[in-house]
C-alpha positions in Angstrom: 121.2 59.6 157.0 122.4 60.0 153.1 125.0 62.8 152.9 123.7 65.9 150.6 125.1 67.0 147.4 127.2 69.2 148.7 128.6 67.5 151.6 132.2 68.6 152.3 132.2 71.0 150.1 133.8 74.5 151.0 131.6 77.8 149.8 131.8 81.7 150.0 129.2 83.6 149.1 128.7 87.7 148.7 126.2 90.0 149.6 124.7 87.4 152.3 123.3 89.1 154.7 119.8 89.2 152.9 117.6 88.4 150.1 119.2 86.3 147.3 122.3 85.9 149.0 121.1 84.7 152.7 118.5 82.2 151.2 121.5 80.7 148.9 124.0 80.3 152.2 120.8 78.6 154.0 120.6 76.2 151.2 123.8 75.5 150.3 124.2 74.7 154.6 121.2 72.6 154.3 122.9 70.4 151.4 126.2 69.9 153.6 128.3 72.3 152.9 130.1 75.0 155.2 129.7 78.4 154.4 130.9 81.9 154.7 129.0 84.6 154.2 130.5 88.3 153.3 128.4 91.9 153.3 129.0 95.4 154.1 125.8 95.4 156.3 127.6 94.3 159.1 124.5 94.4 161.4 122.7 92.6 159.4 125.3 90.1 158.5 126.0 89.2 161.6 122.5 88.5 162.6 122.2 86.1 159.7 126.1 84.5 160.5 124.0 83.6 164.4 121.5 82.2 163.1 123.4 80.2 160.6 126.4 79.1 162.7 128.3 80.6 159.9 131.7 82.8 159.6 130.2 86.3 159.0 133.2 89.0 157.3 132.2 92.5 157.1 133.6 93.8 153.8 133.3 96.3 151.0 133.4 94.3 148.1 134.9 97.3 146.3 137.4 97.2 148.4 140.2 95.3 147.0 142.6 94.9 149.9 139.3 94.5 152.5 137.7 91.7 149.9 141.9 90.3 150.0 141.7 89.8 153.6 138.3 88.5 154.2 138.7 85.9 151.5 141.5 84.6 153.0 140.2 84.3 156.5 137.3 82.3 154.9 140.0 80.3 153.3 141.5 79.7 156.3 138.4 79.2 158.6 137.1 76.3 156.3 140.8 75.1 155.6 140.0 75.9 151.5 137.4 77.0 148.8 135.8 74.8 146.6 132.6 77.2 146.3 132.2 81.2 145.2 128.6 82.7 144.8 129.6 86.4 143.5 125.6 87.6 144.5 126.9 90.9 146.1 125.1 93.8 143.8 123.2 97.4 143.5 121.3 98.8 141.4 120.1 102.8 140.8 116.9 103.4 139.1 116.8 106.4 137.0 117.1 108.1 133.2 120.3 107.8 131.7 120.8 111.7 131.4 119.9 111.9 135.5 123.0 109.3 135.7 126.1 111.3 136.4 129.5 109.7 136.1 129.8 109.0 139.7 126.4 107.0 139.5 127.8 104.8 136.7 130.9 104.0 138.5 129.4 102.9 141.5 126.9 101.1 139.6 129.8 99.1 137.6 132.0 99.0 140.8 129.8 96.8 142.9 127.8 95.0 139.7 130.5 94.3 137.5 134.1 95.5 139.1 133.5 93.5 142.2 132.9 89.7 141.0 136.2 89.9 139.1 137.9 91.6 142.6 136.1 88.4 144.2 137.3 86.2 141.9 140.9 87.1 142.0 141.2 86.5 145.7 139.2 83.5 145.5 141.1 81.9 142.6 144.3 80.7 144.1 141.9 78.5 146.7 139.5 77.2 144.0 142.3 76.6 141.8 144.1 74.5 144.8 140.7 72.7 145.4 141.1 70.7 141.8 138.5 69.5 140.1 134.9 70.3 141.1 135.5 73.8 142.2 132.4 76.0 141.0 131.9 79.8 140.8 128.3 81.0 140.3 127.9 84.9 139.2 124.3 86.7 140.1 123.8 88.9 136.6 120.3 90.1 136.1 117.3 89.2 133.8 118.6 92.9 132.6 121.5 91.4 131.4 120.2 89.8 127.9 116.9 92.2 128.3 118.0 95.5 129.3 115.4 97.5 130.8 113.9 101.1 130.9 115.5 103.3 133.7 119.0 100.7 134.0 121.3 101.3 132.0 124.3 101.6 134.2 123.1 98.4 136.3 122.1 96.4 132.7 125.6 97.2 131.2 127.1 95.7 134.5 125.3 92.4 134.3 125.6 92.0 130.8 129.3 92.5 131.8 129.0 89.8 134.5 127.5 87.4 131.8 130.6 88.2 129.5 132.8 88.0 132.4 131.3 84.5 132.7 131.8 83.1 129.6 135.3 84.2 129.2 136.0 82.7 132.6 134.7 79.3 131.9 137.0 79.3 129.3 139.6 80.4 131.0 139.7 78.3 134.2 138.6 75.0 132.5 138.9 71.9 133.1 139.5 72.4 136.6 137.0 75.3 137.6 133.4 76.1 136.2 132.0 79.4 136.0 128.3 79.9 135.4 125.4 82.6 136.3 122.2 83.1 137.0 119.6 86.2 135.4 116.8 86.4 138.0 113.8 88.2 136.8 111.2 89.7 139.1 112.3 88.3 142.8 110.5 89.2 145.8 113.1 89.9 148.6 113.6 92.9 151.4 115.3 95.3 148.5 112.2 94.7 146.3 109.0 94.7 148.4 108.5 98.5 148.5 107.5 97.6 144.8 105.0 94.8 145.9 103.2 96.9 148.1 102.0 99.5 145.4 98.4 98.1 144.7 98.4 96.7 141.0 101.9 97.8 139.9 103.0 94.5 139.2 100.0 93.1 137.9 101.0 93.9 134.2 104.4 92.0 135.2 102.3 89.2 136.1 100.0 89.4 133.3 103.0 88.8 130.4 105.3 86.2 132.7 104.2 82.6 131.9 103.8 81.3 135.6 102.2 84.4 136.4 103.7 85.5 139.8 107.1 87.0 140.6 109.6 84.8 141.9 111.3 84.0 145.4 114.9 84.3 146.3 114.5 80.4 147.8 113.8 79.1 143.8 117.4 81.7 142.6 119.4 79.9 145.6 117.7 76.5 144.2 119.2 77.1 140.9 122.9 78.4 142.2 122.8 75.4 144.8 122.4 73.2 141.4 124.9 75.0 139.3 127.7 74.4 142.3 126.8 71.3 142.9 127.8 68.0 141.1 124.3 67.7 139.1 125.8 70.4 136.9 128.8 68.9 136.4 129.3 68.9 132.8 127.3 72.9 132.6 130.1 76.1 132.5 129.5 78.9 130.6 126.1 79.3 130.5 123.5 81.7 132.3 120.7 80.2 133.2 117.4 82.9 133.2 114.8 83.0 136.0 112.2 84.9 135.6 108.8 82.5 134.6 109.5 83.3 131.6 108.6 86.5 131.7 111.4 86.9 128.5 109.2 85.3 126.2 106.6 87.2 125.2 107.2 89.7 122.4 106.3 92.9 123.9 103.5 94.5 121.9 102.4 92.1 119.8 102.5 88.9 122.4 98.7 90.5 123.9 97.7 91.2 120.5 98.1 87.8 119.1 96.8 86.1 122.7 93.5 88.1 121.2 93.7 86.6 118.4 94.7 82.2 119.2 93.2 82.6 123.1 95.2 81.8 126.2 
């Protein structure tokens, strides 16, 4: 039986007790590597951390000194770090003037403020890992399209993507640092949406492939950016959405009138 790509390989990944997050830690298991997952749901997590056979930390990842001592008993646990998957986030749907201050820093806290807490107490571990060590952010397809209703969450991931790109810099040659912009994902935190009759179907309509995507095709795309297929890719934040980012808005159904399609 042929090892998998990840074989060996020491990962931590945030906001794993469901959605994005869980179906990442399944994968990245499945391709050999040990994992351990962090969330403040500590039902929840520790639910998934059964099922998975996996080290399951209840933490805040606000919480600088709780995030401190959770990353180092996963350190400990798998005897390093060679892995970080920041995918811990929230989001708060509403106007910007029905935003209050309190809104926007909670919204920045856990989207934004929170990979770089994570990434502070994961970096002395990665860097001792050498080369080969990979951190993979979770920004948003908000992030280079901001969207109607999100303007504390899009600022945050646009941050994460900046954040990114300043890292790889930063902790080159040694580490790489890369993200992912999922698009419309259909997981626990957004299914309320798919069971409005028809309110996606204009979402469907202007993305490409024509459906919304599953968290199992995101972890698919982290699982590659840790893993050593991607070994030459930092900096970079790779979108998933169908490419639902591609039509114009407006004049994209106007001109399919026009040519067909």
């Amino acid at each position: 039986m042929s090892a998998g790509p990840l074989e060996g390989r020491r990962a931590l990944v945030t906001g794993a007790a469901s959605g994005i997050g869980e179906a990442t830690a399944r994968l990245l298991l499945a391709q050999g590597a040990r994992v351990a997952l962090l969330d403040r749901d500590g039902e929840r997590l520790g639910a998934v951390g059964k099922s998975l056979d996996s080290l399951a930390l209840e933490a805040d990842v606000c919480d600088e000194q709780a995030v401190a001592r959770a990353v180092g008993e996963a350190t400990d646990a798998l005897g390093g770090l060679d892995l970080l998957v920041n995918n811990a986030g929230a989001g708060n749907l509403a106007r910007f003037e029905d935003h209050d201050a309190d809104d926007w820093q909670r919204v920045l806290s856990v989207n934004l403020a929170a990979v770089a807490t994570v990434t502070r107490a994961a970096l002395p571990a990665l860097r001792a890992a050498g080369p080969g060590a990979a951190i993979v952010n979770n920004a948003s397809g908000s992030a280079p399209r901001p969207t109607r209703g999100e303007s504390a969450y899009s600022a945050a991931k646009a941050g994460v993507v900046a954040l990114t790109q300043a890292l790889a810099q930063e902790f080159a040659p040694d580490i790489r640092v890369n993200c992912v912009s999922p698009g419309v994902i259909r997981t626990a935190m957004t299914e309320p949406l798919f069971q409005i009759e028809g309110l996606l179907e204009p979402v469907n309509e202007a993305t490409p492939l024509g459906r919304a995507g599953t968290a199992e095709e995101v972890a698919a795309v982290i699982a590659f950016l840790a893993g050593p297929g991607a070994a030459f890719v930092t900096g970079q934040n790779l979108v998933i959405d169908g490419g639902m980012s591609l039509p114009q808005a407006g004049i994209d159904q106007v001109l399919k009138g026009v040519v067909g399609g």
